[in-house]
C-alpha positions as CSV (number, residue, x, y, z in Angstrom):
1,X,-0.8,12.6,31.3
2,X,2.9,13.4,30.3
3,X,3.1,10.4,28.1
4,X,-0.5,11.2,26.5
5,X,1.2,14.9,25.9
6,X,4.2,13.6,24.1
7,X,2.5,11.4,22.1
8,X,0.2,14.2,20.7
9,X,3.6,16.0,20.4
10,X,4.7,13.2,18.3
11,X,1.4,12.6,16.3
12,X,2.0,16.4,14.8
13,X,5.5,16.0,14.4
14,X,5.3,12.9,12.4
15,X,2.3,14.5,10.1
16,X,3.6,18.0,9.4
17,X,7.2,16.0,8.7
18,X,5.4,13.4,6.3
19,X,3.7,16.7,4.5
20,X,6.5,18.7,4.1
21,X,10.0,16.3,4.4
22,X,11.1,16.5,0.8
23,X,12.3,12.9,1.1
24,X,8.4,11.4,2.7
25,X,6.6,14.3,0.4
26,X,4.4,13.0,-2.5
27,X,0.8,12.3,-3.4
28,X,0.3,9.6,-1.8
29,X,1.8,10.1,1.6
30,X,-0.2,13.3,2.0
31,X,-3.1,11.2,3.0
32,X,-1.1,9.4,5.7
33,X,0.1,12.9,7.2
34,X,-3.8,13.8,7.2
35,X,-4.7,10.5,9.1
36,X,-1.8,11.2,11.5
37,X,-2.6,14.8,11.9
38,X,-6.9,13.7,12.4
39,X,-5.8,11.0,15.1
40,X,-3.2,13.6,16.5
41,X,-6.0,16.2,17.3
42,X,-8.8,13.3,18.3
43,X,-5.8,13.1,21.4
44,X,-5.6,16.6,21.7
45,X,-9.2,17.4,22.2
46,X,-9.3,14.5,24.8
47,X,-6.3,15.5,26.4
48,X,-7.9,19.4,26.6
49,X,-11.0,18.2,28.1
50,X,-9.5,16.0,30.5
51,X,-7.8,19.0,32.0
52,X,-11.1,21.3,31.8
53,X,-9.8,23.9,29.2
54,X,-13.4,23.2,28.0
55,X,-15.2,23.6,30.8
56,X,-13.4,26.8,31.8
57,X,-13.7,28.4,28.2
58,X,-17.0,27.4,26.9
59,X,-16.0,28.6,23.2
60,X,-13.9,26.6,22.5
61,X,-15.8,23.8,22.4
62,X,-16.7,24.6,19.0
63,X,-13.1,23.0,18.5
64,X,-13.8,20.1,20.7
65,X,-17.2,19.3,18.8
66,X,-15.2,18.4,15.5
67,X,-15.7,14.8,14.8
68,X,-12.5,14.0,13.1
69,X,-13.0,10.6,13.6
70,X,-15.2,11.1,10.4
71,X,-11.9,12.1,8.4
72,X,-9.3,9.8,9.4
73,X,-11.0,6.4,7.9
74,X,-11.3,8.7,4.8
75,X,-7.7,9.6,4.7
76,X,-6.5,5.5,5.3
77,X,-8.8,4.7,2.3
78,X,-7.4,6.9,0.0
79,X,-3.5,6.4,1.0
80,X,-4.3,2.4,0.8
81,X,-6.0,2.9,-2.8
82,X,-3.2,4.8,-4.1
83,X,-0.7,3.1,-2.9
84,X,-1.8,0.4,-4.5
85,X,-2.8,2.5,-7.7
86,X,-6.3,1.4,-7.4
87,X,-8.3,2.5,-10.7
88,X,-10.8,4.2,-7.9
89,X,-7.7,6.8,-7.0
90,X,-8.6,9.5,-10.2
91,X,-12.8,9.2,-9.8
92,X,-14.3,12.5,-8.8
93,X,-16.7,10.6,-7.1
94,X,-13.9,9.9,-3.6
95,X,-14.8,13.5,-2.6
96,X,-18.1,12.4,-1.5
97,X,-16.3,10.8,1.1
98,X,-16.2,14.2,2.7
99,X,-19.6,15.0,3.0
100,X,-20.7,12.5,6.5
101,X,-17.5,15.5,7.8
102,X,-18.9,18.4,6.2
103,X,-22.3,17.6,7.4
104,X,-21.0,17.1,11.1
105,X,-19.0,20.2,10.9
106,X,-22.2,22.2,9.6
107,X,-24.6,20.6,12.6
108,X,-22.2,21.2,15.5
109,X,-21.2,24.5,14.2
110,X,-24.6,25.8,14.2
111,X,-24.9,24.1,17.2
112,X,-22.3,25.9,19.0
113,X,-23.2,29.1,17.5
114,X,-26.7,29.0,19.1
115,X,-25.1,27.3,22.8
116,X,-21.8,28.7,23.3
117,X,-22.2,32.2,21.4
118,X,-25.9,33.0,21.6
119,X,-25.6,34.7,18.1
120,X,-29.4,33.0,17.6
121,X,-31.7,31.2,19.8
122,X,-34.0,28.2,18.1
123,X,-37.5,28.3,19.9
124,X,-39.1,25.8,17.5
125,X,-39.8,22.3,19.3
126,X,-39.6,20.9,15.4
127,X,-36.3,22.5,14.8
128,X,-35.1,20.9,18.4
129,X,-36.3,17.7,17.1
130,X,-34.6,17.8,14.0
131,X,-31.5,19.4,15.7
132,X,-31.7,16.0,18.3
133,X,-32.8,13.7,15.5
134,X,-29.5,14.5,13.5
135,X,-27.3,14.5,16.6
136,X,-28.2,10.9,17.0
137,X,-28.3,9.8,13.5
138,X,-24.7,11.7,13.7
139,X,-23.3,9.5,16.9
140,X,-24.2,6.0,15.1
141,X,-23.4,7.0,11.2
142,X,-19.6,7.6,13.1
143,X,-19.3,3.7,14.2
144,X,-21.0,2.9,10.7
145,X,-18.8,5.3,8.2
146,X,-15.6,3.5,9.8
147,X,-16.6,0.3,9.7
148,X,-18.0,0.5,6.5
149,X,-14.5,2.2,4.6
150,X,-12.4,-0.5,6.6
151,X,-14.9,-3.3,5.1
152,X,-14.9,-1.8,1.3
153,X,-11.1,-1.6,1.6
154,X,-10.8,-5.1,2.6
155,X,-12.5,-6.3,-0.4
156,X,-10.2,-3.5,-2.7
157,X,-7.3,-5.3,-1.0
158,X,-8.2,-8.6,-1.6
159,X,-9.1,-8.1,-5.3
160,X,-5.7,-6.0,-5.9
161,X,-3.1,-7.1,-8.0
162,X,-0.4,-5.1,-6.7
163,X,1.5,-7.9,-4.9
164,X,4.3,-6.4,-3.8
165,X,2.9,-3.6,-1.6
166,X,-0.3,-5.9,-0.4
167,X,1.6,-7.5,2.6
168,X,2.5,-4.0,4.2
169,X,-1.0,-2.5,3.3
170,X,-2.8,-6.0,4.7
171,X,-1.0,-5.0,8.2
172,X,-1.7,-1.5,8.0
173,X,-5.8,-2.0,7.3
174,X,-5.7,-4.9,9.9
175,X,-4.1,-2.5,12.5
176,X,-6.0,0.3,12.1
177,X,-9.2,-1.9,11.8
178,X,-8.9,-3.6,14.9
179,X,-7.8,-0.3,16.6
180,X,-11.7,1.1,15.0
181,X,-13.1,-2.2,16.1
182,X,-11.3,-1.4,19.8
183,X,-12.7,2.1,19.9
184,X,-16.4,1.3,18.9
185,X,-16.3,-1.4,21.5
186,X,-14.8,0.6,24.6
187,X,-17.0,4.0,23.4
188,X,-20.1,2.4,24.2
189,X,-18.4,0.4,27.1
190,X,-18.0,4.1,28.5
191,X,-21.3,5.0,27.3
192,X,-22.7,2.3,29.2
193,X,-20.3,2.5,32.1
194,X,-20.0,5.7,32.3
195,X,-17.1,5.3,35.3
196,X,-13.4,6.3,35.8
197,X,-12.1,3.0,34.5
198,X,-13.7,3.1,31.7
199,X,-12.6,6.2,30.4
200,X,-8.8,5.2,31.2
201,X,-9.5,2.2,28.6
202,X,-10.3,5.0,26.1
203,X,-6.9,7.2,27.3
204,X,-4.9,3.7,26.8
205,X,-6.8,3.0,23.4
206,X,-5.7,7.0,22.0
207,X,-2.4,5.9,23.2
208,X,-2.3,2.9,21.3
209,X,-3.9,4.3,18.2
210,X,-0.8,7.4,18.2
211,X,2.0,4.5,18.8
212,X,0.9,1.7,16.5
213,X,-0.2,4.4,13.5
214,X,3.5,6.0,14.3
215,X,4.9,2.5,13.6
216,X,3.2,1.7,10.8
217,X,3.6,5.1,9.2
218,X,7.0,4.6,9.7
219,X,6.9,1.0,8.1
220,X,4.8,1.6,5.2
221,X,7.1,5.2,4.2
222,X,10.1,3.1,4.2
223,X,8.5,-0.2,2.3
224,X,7.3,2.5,-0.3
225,X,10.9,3.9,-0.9
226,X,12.3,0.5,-1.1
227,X,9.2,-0.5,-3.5
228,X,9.9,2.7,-5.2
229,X,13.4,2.0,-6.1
230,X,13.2,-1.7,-6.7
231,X,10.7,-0.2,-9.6
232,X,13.5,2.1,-10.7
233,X,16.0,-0.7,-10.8
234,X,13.6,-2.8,-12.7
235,X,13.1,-0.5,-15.6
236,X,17.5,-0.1,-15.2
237,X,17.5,-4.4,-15.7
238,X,15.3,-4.1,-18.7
239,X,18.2,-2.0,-20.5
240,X,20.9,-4.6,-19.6
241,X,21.7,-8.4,-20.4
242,X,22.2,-9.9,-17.1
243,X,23.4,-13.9,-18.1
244,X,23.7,-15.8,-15.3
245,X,26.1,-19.4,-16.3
246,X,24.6,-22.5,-14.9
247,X,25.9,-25.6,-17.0
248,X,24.0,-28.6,-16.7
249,X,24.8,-32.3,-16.8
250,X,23.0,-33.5,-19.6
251,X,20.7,-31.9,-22.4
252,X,17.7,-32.8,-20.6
253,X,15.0,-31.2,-22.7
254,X,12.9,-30.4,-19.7
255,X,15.6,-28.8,-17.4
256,X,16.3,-26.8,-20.2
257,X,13.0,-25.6,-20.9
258,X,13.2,-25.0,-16.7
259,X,16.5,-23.2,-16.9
260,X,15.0,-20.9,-19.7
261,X,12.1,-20.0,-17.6
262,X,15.3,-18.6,-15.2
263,X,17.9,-17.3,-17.6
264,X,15.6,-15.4,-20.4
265,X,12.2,-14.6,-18.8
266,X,14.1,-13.9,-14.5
267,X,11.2,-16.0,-13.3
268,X,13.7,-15.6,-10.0
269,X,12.8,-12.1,-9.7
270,X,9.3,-12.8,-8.5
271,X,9.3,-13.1,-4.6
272,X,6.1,-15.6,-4.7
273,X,7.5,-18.8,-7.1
274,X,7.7,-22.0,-5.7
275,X,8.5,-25.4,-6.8
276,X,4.5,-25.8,-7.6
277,X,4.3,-22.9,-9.6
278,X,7.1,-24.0,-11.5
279,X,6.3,-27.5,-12.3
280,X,2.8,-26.8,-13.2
281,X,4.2,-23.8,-15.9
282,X,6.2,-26.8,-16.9
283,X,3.5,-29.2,-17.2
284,X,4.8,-31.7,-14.3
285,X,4.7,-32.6,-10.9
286,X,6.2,-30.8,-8.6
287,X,8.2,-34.4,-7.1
288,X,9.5,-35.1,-10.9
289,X,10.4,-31.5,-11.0
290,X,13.0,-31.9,-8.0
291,X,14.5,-35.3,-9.2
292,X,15.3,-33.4,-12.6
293,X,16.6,-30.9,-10.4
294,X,18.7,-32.9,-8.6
295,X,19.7,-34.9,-11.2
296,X,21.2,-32.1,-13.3
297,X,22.4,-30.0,-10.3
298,X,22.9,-32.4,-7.2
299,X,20.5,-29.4,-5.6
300,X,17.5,-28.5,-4.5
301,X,14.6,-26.1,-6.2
302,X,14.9,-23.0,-3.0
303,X,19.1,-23.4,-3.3
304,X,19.0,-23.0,-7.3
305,X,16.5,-20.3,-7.1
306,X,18.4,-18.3,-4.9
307,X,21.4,-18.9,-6.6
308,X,20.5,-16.7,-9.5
309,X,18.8,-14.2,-7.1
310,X,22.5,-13.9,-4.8
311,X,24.2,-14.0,-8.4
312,X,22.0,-10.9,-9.9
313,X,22.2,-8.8,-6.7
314,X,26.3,-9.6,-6.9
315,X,26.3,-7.7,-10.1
316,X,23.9,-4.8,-8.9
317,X,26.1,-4.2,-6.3
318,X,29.1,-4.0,-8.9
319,X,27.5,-1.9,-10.9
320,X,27.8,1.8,-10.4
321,X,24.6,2.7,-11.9
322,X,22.7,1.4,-8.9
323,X,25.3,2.9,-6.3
324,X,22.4,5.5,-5.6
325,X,19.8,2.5,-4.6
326,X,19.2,1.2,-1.3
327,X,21.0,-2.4,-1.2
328,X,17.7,-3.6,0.4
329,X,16.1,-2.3,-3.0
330,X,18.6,-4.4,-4.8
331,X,17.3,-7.5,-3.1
332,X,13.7,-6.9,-3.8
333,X,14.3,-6.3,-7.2
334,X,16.7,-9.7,-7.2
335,X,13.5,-11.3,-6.0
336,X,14.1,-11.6,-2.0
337,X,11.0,-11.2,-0.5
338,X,12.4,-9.5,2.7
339,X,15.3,-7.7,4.0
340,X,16.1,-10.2,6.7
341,X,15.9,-13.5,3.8
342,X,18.1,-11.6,1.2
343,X,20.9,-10.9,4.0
344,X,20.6,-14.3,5.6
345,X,21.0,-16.1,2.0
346,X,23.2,-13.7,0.6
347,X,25.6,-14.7,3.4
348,X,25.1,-18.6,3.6
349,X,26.4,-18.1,-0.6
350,X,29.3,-15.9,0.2
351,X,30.0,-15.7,3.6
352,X,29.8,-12.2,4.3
353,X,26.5,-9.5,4.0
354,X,25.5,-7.6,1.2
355,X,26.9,-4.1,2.3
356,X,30.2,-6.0,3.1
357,X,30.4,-7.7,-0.7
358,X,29.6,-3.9,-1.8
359,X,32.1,-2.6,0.6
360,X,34.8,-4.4,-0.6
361,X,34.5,-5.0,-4.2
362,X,34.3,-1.0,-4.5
């Protein structure tokens, strides 16, 4: 129960500091705070009835009878489809994916109006019907409304172009899907059940929700900022001749026409080129394309790359215009695809890390 209690604590912390932080505030992390803040009082309304507030004060369960479970697949579809500036983020049409809330809200609020307050009494058998008709129409259009935004924004996902922010948002929507998947699956276990044990798999299952949502909302702010200022540093590169000197052997025609592809258009600075990619750009094999590689350089196609990536993110680090950048930035921007590769390979070229080399060429 203590560790169920902190982790609500935590849940609101987290969303009110995602809302309001200057440095986490914006647009697009509003929705994350929302999902955090939804999950965090989905806990809070278990861990109340657990302890029998709602039993004691029968009022109160107009609280209780909020399905937020309705909003918080609303607010993961919105933060993934601006994140990745989907062209569905500015259509009016998103805020119909209130209404499955507002039309909950409305039923349990009359609902609990009629029960809990006796402010009116329903003696039509039709309107019971339609009350108990809607009621169950409400408990299965829950499972379906989540599984349903998790599918569409698989297939958004899939068809974006925004390649850069897809790996973190992939994890994100897998998480949260299979924590959905998890709490369809142990909700009817419980329904079924209906024991003790079963409702402690539904505790452990909030618990997991609040600690692997905490993680990734920690991951995906801090990916963002890094994204953020890689973009910033890319519009700063655009301004500025970088040339990086690589003299080959001979006047090959074709190593030239592969060293152009490096020096004028920074075909380095994309995280995803390969050896194939290249050779077919180059119209040849991807074997001929090593040979002329090696032949020229006495090196191989992942070395050379990352030559010109180490070399480029030796010169942001000399330059005081990007002193305000984070240095993982830098090596995004260089075309690293993660933290942990640009530090390793930065180091195997210089023998030292890249806050090191900044340190002490300052």
């Amino acid at each position: 129960m203590f560790l169920f209690t902190i982790n609500v604590a935590l849940g609101f912390f987290l969303g009110l500091a995602i809302l309001f932080r200057p440095s986490l505030k914006s647009i697009t992390n509003k929705y994350l705070g929302y999902a955090i803040l939804t999950i965090s009082l989905l806990m809070l309304n278990r861990l109340l009835a657990d302890v029998g507030i709602y039993e004691e004060n029968t009022k109160l369960r107009i609280i209780d009878n909020i399905e937020w479970v309705f909003l918080t697949p609303v607010f993961i579809f919105l933060f993934v489809i601006k994140s990745i500036n989907h062209n569905h983020n500015t259509y009016n049409e998103l805020k119909l994916l209130y209404l499955p809330f507002i039309a909950s809200l409305l039923l349990n609020f009359i609902h609990n109006l009629e029960r809990d307050f006796d402010i009116f009494i329903f003696t039509s058998e039709i309107f019971s019907r339609i009350k108990f008709s809607l009621f169950v129409l409400e408990s299965k259009l829950v499972y379906i409304y989540n599984f349903f935004l998790m599918t569409y924004l698989y297939f958004i996902l899939k068809n974006s172009d925004s390649q850069k922010s897809k790996n973190w948002l992939w994890r994100l929507h897998f998480i949260v899907s299979s924590l959905i998947g998890l709490w369809i699956l142990l909700d009817f276990t419980e329904g079924i059940l209906v024991t003790k044990k079963a409702s402690y798999y539904t505790i452990l299952l909030f618990i997991g929700i609040s600690f692997f949502l905490y993680w990734v909302s920690y991951y995906t702010i801090y990916n963002r900022k890094l994204y953020a200022e890689a973009n910033e540093i890319k519009q700063i590169l655009k301004t500025q001749e970088l040339n990086i000197s690589k003299t080959p052997n001979s006047s090959n025609t074709i190593f030239e026409k592969f060293e152009s592809l490096f020096k004028e258009e920074y075909e380095y600075r994309n995280p995803n080129v390969t050896r194939e990619s290249t050779a077919e750009r180059l119209g040849i094999s991807a074997g001929y394309l090593s040979q002329i590689i090696n032949s020229n350089t006495e090196d191989n196609f992942s070395s050379y790359v990352n030559q010109y990536r180490v070399e480029e993110a030796k010169k942001m680090l000399h330059d005081n215009t990007f002193d305000k950048y984070n240095i993982e930035s830098i090596g995004l921007e260089a075309g690293f695809s993660s933290k942990t590769t640009f530090h390793k390979v930065f180091k195997k070229f210089t023998g030292i890390t890249p806050r090191a080399y900044k340190n002490k060429n300052k």
